[in-house]
Structures are given as C-alpha cells and as structure tokens.
LUMMARTI-907662 format. One record per residue (C-alpha): residue number from 1; residue in one letter; x, y, z. Coordinates in steps of 0.02 Angstrom, whole numbers, padded with zeros to 5 digits. Each point is the difference from the previous one (the first is absolute). Layout:
- NUM; A; X; Y; Z
...
This chain:
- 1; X; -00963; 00516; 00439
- 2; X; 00127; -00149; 00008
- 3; X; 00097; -00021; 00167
- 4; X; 00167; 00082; 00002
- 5; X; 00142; -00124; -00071
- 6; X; 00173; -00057; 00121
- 7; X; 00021; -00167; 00069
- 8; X; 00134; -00125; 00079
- 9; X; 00069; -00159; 00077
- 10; X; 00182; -00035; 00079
- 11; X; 00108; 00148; -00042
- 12; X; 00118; -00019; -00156
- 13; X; 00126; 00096; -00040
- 14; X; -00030; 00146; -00152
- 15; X; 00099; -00023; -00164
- 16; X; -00028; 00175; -00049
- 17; X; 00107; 00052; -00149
- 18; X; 00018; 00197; -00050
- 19; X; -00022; -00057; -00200
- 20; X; -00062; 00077; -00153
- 21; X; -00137; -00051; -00046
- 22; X; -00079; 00125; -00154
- 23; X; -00129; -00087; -00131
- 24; X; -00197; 00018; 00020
- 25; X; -00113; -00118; 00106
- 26; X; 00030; -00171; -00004
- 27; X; 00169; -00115; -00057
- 28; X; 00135; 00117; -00076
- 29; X; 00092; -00027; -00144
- 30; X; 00155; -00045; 00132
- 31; X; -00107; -00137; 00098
- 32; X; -00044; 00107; 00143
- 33; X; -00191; 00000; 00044
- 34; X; -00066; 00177; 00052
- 35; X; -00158; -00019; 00116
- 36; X; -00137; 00128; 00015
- 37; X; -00170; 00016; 00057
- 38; X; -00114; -00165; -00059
- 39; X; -00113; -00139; 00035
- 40; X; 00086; -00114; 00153
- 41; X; -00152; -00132; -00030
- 42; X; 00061; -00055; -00182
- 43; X; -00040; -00190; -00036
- 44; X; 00115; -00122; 00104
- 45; X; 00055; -00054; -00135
- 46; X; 00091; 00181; -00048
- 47; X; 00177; 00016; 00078
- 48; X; -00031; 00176; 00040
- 49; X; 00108; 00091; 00142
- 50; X; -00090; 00088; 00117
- 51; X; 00072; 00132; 00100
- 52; X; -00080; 00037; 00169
- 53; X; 00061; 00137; 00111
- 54; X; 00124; 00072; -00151
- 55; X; 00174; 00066; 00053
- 56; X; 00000; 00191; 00050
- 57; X; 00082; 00110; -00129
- 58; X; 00069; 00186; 00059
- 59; X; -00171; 00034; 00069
- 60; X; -00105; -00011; -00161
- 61; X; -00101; -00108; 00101
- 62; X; -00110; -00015; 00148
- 63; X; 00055; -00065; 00168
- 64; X; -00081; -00179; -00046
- 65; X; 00135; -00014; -00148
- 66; X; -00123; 00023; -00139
- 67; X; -00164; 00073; -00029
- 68; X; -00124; -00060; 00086
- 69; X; -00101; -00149; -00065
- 70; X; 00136; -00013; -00132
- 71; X; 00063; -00191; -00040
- 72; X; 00141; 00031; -00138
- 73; X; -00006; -00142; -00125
- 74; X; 00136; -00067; -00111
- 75; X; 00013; -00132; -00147
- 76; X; 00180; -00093; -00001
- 77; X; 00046; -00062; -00161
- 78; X; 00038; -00186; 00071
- 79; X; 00005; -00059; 00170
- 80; X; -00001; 00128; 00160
- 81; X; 00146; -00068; 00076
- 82; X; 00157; 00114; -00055
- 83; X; -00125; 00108; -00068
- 84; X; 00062; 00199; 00019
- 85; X; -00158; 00106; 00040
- 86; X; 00034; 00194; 00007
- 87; X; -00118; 00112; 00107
- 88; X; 00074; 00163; -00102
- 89; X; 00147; 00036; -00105
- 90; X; 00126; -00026; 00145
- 91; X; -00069; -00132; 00115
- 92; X; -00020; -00187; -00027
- 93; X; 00015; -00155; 00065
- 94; X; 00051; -00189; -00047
- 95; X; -00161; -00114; 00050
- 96; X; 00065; -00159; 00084
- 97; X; -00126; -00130; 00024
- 98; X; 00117; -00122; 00090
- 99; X; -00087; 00041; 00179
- 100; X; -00126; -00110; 00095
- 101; X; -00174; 00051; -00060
- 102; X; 00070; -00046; -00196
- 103; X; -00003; -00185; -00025
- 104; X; -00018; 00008; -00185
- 105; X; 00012; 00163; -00134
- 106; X; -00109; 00001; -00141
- 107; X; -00153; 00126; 00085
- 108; X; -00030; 00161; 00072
- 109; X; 00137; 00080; 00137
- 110; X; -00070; 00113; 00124
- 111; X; 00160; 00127; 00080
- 112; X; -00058; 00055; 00154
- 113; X; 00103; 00173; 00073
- 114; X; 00021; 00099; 00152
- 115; X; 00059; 00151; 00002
- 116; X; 00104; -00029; -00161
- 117; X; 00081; -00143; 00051
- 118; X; -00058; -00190; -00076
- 119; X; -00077; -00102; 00154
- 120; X; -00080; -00156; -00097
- 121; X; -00015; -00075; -00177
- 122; X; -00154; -00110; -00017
- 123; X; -00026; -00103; -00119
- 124; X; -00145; -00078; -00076
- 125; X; -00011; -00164; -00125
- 126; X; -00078; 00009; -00175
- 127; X; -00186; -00065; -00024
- 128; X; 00097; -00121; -00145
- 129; X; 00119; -00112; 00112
- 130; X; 00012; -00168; -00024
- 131; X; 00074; -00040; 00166
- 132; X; -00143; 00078; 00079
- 133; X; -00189; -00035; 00014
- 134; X; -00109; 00133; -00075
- 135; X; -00175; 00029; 00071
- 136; X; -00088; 00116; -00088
- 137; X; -00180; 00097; 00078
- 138; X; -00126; 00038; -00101
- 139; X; -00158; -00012; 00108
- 140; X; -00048; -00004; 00167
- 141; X; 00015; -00126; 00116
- 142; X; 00107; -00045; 00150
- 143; X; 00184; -00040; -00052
- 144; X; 00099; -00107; 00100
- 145; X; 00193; -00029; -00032
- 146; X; 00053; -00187; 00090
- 147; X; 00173; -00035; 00081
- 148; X; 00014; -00090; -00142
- 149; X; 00014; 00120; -00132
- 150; X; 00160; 00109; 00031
- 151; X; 00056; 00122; -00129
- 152; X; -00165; 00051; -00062
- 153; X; -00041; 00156; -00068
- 154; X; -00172; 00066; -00003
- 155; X; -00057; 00126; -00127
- 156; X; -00153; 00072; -00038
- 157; X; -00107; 00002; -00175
- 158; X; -00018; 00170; -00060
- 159; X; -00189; -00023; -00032
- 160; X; 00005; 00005; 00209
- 161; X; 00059; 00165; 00010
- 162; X; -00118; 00110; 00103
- 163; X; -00118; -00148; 00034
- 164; X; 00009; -00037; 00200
- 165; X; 00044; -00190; -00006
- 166; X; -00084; -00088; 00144
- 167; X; 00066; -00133; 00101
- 168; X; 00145; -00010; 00113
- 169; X; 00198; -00045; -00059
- 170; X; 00104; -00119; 00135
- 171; X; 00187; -00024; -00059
- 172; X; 00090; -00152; 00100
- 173; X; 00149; -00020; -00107
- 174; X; 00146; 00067; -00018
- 175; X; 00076; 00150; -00144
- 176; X; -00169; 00030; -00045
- 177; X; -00027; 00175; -00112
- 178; X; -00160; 00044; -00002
- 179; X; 00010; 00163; -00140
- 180; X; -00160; 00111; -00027
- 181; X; -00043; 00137; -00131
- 182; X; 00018; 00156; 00120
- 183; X; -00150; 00010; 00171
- 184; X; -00102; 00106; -00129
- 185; X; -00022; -00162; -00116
- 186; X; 00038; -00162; 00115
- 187; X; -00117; 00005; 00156
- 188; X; -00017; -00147; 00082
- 189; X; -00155; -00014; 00114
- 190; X; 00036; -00100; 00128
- 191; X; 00145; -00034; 00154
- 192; X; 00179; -00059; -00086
- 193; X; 00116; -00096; 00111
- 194; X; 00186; -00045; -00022
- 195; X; 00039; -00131; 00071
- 196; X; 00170; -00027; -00084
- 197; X; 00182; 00059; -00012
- 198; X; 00050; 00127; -00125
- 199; X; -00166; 00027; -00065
- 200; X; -00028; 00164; -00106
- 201; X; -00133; 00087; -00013
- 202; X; -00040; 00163; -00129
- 203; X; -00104; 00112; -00062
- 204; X; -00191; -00064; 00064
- 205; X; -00143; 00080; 00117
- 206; X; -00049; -00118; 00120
- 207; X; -00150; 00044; 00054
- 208; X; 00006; -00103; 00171
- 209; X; 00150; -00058; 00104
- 210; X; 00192; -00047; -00051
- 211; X; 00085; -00083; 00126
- 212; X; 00184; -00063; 00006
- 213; X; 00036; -00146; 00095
- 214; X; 00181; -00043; -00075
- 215; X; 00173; 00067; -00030
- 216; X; 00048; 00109; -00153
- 217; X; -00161; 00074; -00064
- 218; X; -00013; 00162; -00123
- 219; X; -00148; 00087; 00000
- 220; X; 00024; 00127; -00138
- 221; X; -00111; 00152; -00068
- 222; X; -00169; -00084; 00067
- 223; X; -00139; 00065; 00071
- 224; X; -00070; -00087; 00161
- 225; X; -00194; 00070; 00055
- 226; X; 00011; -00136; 00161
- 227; X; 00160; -00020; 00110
- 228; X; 00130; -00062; -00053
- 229; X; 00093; -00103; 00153
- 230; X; 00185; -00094; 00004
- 231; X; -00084; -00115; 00098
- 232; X; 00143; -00097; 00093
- 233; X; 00179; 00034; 00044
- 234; X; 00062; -00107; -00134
- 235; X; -00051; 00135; -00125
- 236; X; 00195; 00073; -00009
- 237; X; 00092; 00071; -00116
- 238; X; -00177; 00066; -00102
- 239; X; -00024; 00141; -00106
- 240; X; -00166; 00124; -00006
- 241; X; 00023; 00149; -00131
- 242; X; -00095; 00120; -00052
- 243; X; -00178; -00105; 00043
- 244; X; -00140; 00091; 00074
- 245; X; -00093; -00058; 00128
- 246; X; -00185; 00054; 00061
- 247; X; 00009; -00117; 00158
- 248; X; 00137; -00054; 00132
- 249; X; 00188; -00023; -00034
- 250; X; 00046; -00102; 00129
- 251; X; 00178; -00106; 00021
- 252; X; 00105; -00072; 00135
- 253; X; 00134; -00080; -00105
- 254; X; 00177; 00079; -00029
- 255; X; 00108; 00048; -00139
- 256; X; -00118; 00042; -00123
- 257; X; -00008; 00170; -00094
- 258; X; -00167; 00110; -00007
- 259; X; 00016; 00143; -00118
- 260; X; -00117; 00102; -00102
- 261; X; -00147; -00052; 00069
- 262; X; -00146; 00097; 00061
- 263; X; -00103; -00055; 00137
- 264; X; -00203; 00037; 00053
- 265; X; -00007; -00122; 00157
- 266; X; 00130; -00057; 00136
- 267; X; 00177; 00008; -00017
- 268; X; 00058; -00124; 00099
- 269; X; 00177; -00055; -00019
- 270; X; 00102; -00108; 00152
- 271; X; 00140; -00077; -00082
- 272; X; 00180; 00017; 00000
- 273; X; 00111; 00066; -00131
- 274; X; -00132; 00065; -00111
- 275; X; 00033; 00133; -00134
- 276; X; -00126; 00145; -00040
- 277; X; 00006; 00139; -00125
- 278; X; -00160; 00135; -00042
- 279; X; -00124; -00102; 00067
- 280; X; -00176; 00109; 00044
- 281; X; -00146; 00013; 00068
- 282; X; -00165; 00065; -00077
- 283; X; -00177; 00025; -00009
- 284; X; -00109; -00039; -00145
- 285; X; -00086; 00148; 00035
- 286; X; -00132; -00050; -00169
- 287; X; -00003; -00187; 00013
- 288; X; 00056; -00029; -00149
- 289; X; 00111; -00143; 00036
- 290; X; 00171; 00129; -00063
- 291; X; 00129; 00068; 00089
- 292; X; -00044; 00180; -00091
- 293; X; 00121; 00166; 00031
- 294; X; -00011; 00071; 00160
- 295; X; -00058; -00154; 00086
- 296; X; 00157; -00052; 00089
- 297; X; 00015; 00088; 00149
- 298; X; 00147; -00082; 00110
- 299; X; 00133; -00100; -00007
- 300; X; 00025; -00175; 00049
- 301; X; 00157; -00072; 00080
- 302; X; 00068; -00179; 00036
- 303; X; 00062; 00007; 00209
C-alpha cells in the first residue's frame, strides 16, 4: 500500500476560493483544471499538479483530508502558475508558484495541505531545461553530483524501473532535483547523501541510508529501508512528507516540517520550531518492506 499523502515547508497562506467548478476530470472548457485520483510519479517532464493532503469538504472525507493513499492528479492546460484547480464543484484554488522552492515553472507542482489549508508549493524542473544539466540513470553504478554542477536534475530511464540500482548517490551542489519513477520502480541500492542546499528529492526506495547535511531539502513520497538522519544543525528549514522509513529518524535542526511520514525505528527530533502533522509509528508485522493497514499503531509528535 503507498504511504498516506500530506506534506509541508514554511507556512503560506491558503488562497481558497468557494468557485464553480462543473466539467469532468481534467481542464474544463472554462480553463479550470479538476484533479482526481491519479499517478503522482508521471514523467518529469509532465507538468502535472499533485495534490497531497486534499482540502476537507463537509465531511465527505476522512480526517487525513482525502482517502487514504490517495494523490489527486491534475493536467493544466499551460503552465501551473495561475492555474485554477477545483477539489469539487465549489472549492478551488489559484496555484501560485512565486514561493521559494519554485525557481523555474515548466514541471510538475506538488501542493502539500494540512488540515485544508495550503502549507507549501514545491516545485520541480522539467527533465528538458536548457539552463540545467540533465543526468540521466540507466544502470548501476555509484553517482556522484560535484559542487560544480548546480541545477542538475537527475532522472531515471524507465528500463530501471524495478531493477535495484547499485552504488551509492553523493550530491555536493546546490538546486539539485533528483526525480524518480515512484519507490516501487526507482530503488536505489546504496546510502544517498545531500550535501547541498535546496536539493529535492522524489519518488525513490533507497535501500540504505539518506542523510541531509544542508539547508532546504525535500524529501517527498520516498521510501527509506535504513535511517534517514538530518545530520547537522544546518539542515533548517527542510521538508520530509509522506516518506517511510524502516530505520531511525533522527534530527536536531529547527524549522523544518515533518508530516505524513511513518516511522519503524527512533523518532528522535531536538530542534526548535519544527512543524509536525500525522506522523506514526508502526510495525511491519510481515516484513514486507510496506507500511500495510493496521500497522501504524501510535502517533509521533515534534517537542
């Protein structure tokens, strides 16, 4: 079963509008994109919107603001930014994507929600830019992304999907995206460490450590088997969402936001000014490496 979808950064205010919105699935015939239930790993290079943690609507939905393990998807017909995506026939919302974490439009747009109100928009560059470096993985090996080479976005071959890709991946530079095909199809065997500032990282199993060592890191819809560790106190202002994580979650750095995210190991969390929102903890009671119903079995609380 996929881990349960919310996420989030430095609080933003909500632009929710009580609209119509009407039409089926998709972009309407007045420009407004509907979103529903879909596939939040698309390509990079789809500008998809991806809803995480959707808006509460007059209790047709469950206390986590959609149904669990739900992503809802939607296709813009242009760029996200301005974009109006409605949740039903009354409820939408103008996507901005002037905010920190969106240095250039052109890719996917992850919304991250608590408890129906917007808390982050992160944003992730196309796999075609030609301002930034494109490495592309299709084999194993160890990957290693220099000081030098800022910007780049890492994608991986679909003829990888579901093959465990061995080595380890090392990111010094800066704005780095590394963008996977969902933890079912990207599994990287090995340790990952970022080592830069506003690195992204989505949508991969990593079958060993990941461990931040810089400012402004998302870790989004991943899977971690090892620990995953913010491993000094210049790790601020991060975001983990909805990853699971089989080991240790261990941090002493502040202002970051946790949410989402279930937990097998330690929870170990000393900073200041953290945010935290439907974290758990659970048992993989089969070893299957899932977070399966009925496995989470308490809560988990920044101090």
């Amino acid at each position: 079963m996929p881990p349960r979808h919310a996420l989030a950064s430095a609080l933003l205010p909500s632009l929710l509008l009580m609209l119509a919105c009407g039409g089926d699935d998709g972009t309407t015939s007045d420009g407004k994109t509907n979103v529903a239930p879909g596939d939040p790993f698309a390509n990079a290079q789809e500008e998809n919107i991806n809803v995480i943690g959707a808006p509460p609507q007059d209790g047709d939905v469950g206390p986590d603001g959609t149904t669990e393990g739900q992503v809802l998807v939607g296709t813009p017909d242009g760029s996200a930014d301005g974009t109006e995506i409605c949740f039903s026939d009354t409820l939408c919302e103008v996507v901005s994507t002037e905010v920190d974490w969106c240095e250039r439009e052109g890719g996917p747009v992850d919304l991250i929600y608590i408890d129906g109100v917007l808390v982050e928009t992160i944003c992730y560059p196309p796999a075609e830019d030609p301002d930034r470096p494109l490495e592309e993985i299709s084999g194993s090996g160890d990957i290693d992304i220099a000081q030098m080479a800022n910007k780049t976005t890492v994608v991986f071959d679909e003829s990888t999907n579901g093959e465990p890709l061995e080595g380890d991946i090392t990111v010094d530079g800066n704005n780095v995206s590394i963008y996977g095909n969902g933890p079912d199809n990207t599994i990287i065997d090995g340790d990952v460490t970022l080592d830069g500032n506003n690195t992204r990282l989505r949508g991969v199993t990593i079958t060993g450590d990941l461990i931040l060592r810089k400012n402004t890191v998302a870790i989004v819809l991943c899977r971690i088997l090892g620990n995953l560790r913010l491993e000094t106190m210049s790790t601020n202002n991060s975001v983990v969402a909805e990853t699971d994580v089989f080991g240790d979650f261990t941090s002493d750095s502040n202002n970051n936001l946790f949410v989402g995210n279930d937990v097998l190991g330690n929870w170990e969390h000393t900073g200041n000014g953290n945010t935290c929102d439907r974290n758990a903890s659970f048992n993989d009671d089969n070893d299957n490496q899932l977070v399966d119903d009925g496995e989470r079995d308490g809560d988990l609380s920044c101090r």
